[in-house]
NUMISE-670625 format. One record per residue (C-alpha): residue in three letters; y, x, z. Coordinates in steps of 0.001 Angstrom, whole numbers, plus 500000, padded with zeros to 6 digits. Layout:
% residues N
ALAYXZ ...
***
This chain:
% residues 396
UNK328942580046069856 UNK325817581734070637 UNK322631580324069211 UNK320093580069071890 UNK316997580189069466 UNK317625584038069303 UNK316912586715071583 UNK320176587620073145 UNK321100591432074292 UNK323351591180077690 UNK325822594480077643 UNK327125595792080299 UNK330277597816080800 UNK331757598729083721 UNK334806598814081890 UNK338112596650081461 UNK338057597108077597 UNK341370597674077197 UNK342075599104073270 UNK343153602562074216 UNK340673603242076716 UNK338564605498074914 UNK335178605969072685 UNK333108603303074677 UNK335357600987073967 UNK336565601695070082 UNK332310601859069834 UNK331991598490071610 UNK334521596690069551 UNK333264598128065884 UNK329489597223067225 UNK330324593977067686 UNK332437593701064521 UNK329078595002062438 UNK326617592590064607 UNK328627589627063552 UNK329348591341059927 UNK325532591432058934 UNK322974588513059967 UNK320783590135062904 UNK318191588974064861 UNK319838588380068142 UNK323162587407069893 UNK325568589377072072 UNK327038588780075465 UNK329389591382076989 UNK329876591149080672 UNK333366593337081916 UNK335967593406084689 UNK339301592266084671 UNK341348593783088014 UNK345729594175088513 UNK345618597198086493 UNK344353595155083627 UNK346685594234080299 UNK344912590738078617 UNK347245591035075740 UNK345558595126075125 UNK342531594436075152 UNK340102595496071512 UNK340511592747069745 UNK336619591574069271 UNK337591589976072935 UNK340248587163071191 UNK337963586989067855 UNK334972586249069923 UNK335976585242073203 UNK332150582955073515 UNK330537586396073684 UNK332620588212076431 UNK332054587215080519 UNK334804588692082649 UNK334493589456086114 UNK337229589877088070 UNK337594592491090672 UNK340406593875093257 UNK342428596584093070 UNK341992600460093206 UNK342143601981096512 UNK339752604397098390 UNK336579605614098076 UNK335553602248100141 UNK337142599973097686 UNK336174601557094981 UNK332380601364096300 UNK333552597769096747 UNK334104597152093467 UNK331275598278092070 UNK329326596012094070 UNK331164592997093407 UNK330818593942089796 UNK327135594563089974 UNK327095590919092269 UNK328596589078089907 UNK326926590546086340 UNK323412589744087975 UNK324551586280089266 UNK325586584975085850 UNK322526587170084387 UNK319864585077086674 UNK321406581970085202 UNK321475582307081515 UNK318539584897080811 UNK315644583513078593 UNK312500584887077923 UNK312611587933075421 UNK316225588915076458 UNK317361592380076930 UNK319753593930079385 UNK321658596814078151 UNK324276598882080009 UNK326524600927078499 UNK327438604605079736 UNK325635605763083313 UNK324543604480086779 UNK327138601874086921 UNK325644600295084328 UNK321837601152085236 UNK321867598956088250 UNK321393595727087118 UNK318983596695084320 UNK317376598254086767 UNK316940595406089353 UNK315790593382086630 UNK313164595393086140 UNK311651596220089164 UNK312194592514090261 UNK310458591344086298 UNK312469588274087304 UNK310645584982086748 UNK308132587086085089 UNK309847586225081529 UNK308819588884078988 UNK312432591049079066 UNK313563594407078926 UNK316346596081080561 UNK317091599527079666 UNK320688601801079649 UNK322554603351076536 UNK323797606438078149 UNK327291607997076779 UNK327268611039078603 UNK325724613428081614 UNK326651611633084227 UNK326131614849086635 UNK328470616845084338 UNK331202614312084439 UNK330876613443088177 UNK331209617296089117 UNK334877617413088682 UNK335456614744091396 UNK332291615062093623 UNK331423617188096677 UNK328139619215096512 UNK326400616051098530 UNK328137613513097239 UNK326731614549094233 UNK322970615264094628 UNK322902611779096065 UNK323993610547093067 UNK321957612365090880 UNK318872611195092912 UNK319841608008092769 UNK320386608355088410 UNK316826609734088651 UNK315418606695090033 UNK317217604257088266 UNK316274606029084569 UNK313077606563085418 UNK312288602790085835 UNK313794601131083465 UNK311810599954080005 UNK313817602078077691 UNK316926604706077298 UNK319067604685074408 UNK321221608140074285 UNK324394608967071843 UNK323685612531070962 UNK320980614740070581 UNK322264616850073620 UNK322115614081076221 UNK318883613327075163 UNK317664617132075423 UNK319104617645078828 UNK317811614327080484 UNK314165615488078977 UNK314345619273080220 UNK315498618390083400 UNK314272615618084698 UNK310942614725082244 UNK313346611327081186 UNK312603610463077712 UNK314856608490075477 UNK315812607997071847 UNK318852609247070268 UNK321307607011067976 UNK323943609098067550 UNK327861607904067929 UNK329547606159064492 UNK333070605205062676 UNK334364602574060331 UNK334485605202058074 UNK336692603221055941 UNK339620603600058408 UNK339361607014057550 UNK339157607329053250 UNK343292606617052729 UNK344632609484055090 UNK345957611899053712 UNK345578615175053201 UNK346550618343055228 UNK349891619457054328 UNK348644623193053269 UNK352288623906051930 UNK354055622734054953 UNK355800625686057354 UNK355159624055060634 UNK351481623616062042 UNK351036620403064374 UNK348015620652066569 UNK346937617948069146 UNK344297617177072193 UNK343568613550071672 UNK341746611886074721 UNK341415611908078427 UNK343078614376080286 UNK340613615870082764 UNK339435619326083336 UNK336177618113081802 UNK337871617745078572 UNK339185621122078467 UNK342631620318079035 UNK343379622675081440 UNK342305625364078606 UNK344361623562076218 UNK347783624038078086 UNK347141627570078861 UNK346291628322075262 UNK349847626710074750 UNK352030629527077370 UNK349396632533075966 UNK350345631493071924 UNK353967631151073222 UNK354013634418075399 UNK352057636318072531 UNK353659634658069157 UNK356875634000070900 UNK358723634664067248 UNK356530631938065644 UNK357199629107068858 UNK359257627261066190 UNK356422626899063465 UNK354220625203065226 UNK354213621638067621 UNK351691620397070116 UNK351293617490071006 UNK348941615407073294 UNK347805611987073205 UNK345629610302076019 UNK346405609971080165 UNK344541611001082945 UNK344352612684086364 UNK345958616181084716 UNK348961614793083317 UNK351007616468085977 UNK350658619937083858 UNK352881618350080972 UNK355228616918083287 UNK355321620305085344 UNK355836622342082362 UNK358818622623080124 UNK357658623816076989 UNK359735623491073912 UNK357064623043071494 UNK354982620128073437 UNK355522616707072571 UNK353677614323075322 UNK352601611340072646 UNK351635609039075637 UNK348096606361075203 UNK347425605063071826 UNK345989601906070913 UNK342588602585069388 UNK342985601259065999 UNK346475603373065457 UNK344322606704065787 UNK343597606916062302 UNK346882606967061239 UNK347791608976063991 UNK345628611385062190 UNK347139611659059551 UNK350187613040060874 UNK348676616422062157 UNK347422618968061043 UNK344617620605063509 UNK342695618928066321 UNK340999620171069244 UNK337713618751071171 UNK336876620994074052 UNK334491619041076433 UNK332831621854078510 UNK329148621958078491 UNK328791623940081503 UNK328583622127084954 UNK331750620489084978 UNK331817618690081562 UNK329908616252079703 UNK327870614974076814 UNK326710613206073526 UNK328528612580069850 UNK331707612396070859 UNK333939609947068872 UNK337054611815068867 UNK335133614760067512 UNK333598612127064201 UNK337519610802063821 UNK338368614279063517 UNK336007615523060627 UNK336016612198059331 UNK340250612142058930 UNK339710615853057065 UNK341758617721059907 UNK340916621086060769 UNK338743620997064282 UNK338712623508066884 UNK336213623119069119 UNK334605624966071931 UNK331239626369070537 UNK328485624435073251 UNK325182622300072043 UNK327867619344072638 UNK329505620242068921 UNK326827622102067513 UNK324550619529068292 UNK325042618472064126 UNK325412621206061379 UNK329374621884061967 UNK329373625751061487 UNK331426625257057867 UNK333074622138058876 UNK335260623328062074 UNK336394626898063961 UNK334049627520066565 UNK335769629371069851 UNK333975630793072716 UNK333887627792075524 UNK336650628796078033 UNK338101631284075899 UNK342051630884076062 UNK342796633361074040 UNK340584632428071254 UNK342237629198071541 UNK345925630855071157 UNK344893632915068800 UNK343215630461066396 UNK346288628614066292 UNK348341631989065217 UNK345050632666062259 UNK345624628999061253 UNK349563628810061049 UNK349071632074059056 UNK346832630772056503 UNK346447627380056947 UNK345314626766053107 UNK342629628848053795 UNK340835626541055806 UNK340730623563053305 UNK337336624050052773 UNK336188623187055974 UNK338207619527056187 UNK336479619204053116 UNK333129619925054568 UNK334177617622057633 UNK334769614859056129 UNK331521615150054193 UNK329626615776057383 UNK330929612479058559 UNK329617610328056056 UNK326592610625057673 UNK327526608297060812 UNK328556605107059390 UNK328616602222061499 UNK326465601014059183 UNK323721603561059389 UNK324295603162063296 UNK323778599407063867 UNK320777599999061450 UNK318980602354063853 UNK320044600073066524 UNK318494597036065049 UNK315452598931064278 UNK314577599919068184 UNK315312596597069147 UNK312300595292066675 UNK309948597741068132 UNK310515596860071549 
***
């Protein structure tokens, strides 16, 4: 139960937390798992949505060991661009409803990711409701503009970028997850805000094993969301160039992709011999997942279609000791990674292909940067994380 002589932090997610929906989520649930772990000056309460689509039984599991701390909210289905501007609304409705209720003086409102979870923070703020001595600020995951230019007209999207503006600007604090987020909110618009970077159970990660230098056939994956954001369209190309280029070598090496999303038609169009379509993962089965490959890629773009911050794909990569191939943007070089990982040109296909022909060549040769990765790692802990976190919260 949650003890009402603390401060409480309200989180919202505009999310239905289900356990293979991505970082936010993985973060959310080993957050909560650390609050509860160590004795910390405040309580949790996570509000959510719950719609058709959702699964109750696959949801991260911090929802059945705590269920006090989570407040669903239950929306309709997916539809159009009206219903979907419909459920946003109810969401946003309901979260400040039950928010006006139970808030107590010395509170704080948190969202979690981008404008979706700004709003209420933000109302609460402007409205400095009851005149009780809260703050309401927004933990942002990404660059909202870069992620939004995939699906967004030229309009569409300078409204909501005007509208992010506003809504940053007046809330009491920002939280971001990388260094690069923070940088471009600061350059661009004058926004301030302080950077804890993205974290693992790094535990989860100590008992894989070890790249199979010996072994004849290379296994590479793209883990995540399949969007041309993520540098998925890239990925399958890089597939037909290695296969039209190394066509004699096809045999000695598998790819394979984990994850769903609005480009899944280009596995299901595509009959390639060597790519194995893994499906959606549960979160917690990643790290053994892991241990299975042998090279991962992480190719968020950083140009205007793309996105931002520490991802946590890219930390369970280094962290699990497999050799990463990422695009060569502030987004990975944001932390020291030039010895840990092989750096290709963003957009390059054929560095992509070819990489994979260096590495199935000499893949013993690049031991030295898993072992560098999975030192570089060890630097974000959970631990270290909820640390940082804790210590913001005392200065507010």
């Amino acid at each position: 139960m949650i003890n009402n002589s603390k401060k409480t932090i309200h989180l919202i997610l505009f999310s239905a937390l289900h356990s293979f929906d991505g970082g936010r989520e993985t973060w959310l649930n080993n957050f909560i798992k650390e609050s509860k772990r160590k004795t910390s000056d405040f309580d949790l309460v996570v509000y959510y949505f719950s719609d058709s689509r959702s699964q109750s039984e696959s949801l991260i599991d911090s929802v059945y060991l705590y269920p006090d701390i989570f407040k669903k909210i239950d929306l309709p289905s997916h539809g159009n661009i009206f219903k979907s501007f419909l459920r946003v609304l109810k969401f946003q409705i309901s979260a400040f409803s039950n928010l006006k209720i139970s808030i107590q003086s010395g509170d704080i409102i948190l969202g979690i990711g981008n404008i979706h979870e700004a709003f209420i923070p933000f109302i609460f703020n402007i409205l400095k409701f009851k005149n009780k001595t809260l703050k309401s600020g927004v933990w942002l995951r990404s660059i909202f503009i870069k992620q939004q230019a995939a699906l967004a007209g030229p309009l569409r999207l300078k409204i909501m970028t005007a509208v992010e503006i506003q809504l940053l600007k007046s809330l009491s604090f920002i939280l971001s997850n990388g260094w690069d987020t923070s940088l471009f909110y600061k350059n661009n618009y004058n926004i301030d805000s302080y950077v804890i970077p993205n974290s693992l159970v790094l535990s989860n990660y100590r008992d894989i094993k070890n790249v199979d230098y010996k072994s004849k056939v290379l296994v590479i994956s793209f883990i995540g969301r399949l969007s041309k954001e993520k540098g998925f369209f890239e990925f399958m190309k890089s597939i037909e160039l290695f296969n039209e280029l190394y066509s004699d070598y096809k045999s000695l090496i598998e790819f394979q992709v984990v994850g769903n999303g609005p480009l899944r038609h280009l596995i299901e169009d595509e009959l390639i011999n060597n790519l194995k379509y893994i499906g959606v993962l549960d979160n917690y089965l990643i790290p053994n997942y892991l241990g299975n490959i042998d090279c991962g890629v992480a190719l968020t773009s950083a140009k205007t279609i793309g996105g931002g911050g520490l991802s946590h794909g890219y930390l369970e990569l280094l962290a699990s000791g497999r050799i990463a191939i990422v695009w060569d943007n502030e987004i990975y070089r944001q932390i020291d990674c030039e010895d840990s990982v092989v750096l290709i040109e963003e957009g390059n296909i054929s560095g992509l292909a070819n990489s994979y022909f260096s590495i199935l060549q000499k893949k013993e040769a690049y031991q030295y940067k898993t072992q560098n990765a999975i030192k570089l790692a060890e630097s974000f802990s959970i631990e270290n994380h909820f640390n940082l976190f804790c210590e913001f919260i005392e200065k507010l």
